[in-house]
N, C-alpha and C positions, 0 to 999 in steps of 0.2 A: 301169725299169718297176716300180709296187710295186701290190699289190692289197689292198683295205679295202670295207668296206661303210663307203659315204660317204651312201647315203638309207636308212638303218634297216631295211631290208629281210631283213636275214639274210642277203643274195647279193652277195659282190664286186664290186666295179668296180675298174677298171684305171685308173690314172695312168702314162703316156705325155711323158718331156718330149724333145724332140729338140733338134738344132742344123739351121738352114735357114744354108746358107754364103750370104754376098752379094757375095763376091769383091771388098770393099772393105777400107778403113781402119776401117769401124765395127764390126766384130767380126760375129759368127754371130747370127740372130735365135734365140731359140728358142722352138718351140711347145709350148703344154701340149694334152691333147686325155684328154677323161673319156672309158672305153670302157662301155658296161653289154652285159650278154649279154643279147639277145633271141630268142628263136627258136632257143636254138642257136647265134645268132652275133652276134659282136661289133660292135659300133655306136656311132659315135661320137655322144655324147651330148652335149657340149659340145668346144670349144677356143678357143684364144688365143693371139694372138702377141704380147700387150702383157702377160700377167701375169707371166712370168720376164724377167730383166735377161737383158741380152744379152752376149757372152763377155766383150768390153771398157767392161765396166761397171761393173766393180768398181776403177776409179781403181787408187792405187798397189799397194792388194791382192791387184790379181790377177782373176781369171774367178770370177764373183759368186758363181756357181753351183758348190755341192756335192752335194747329197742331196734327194730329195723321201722324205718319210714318211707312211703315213694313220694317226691316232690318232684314236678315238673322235668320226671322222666328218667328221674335218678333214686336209685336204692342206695339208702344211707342209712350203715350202721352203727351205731353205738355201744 
């Protein structure tokens, strides 16, 4: 999880990436999911199970997936 103001707001949001198992050969799906604070509490703002590659997607390199980062407003994953 890492937190950045991603709508210029001055108030953090939450980036959220997970692993969904599918108990196959095709590797873990994973979800991204934007959280913003509302009222006090947390609220998924957006998500997606097609924007991060999935564990066996990185061919002979390995699990595609290392790091998310927000910088000046942008979620960058690695």
């Amino acid at each position: 999880m890492v937190e950045g103001d991603l709508d210029g707001d001055k108030v953090p949001e939450k980036v959220i990436i997970y692993n969904i198992p599918t108990g196959k050969d095709s590797g873990d799906i994973r979800e991204i999911q934007i959280l913003k604070k509302v009222n006090n509490k947390w609220t998924v703002l957006e998500k997606s199970r097609n924007a991060i590659y999935r564990s066996d997607e990185g061919g002979v390199m390995g699990d595609p997936y290392q790091s998310t980062t927000i910088k000046n407003g942008i979620v960058k994953s690695l």
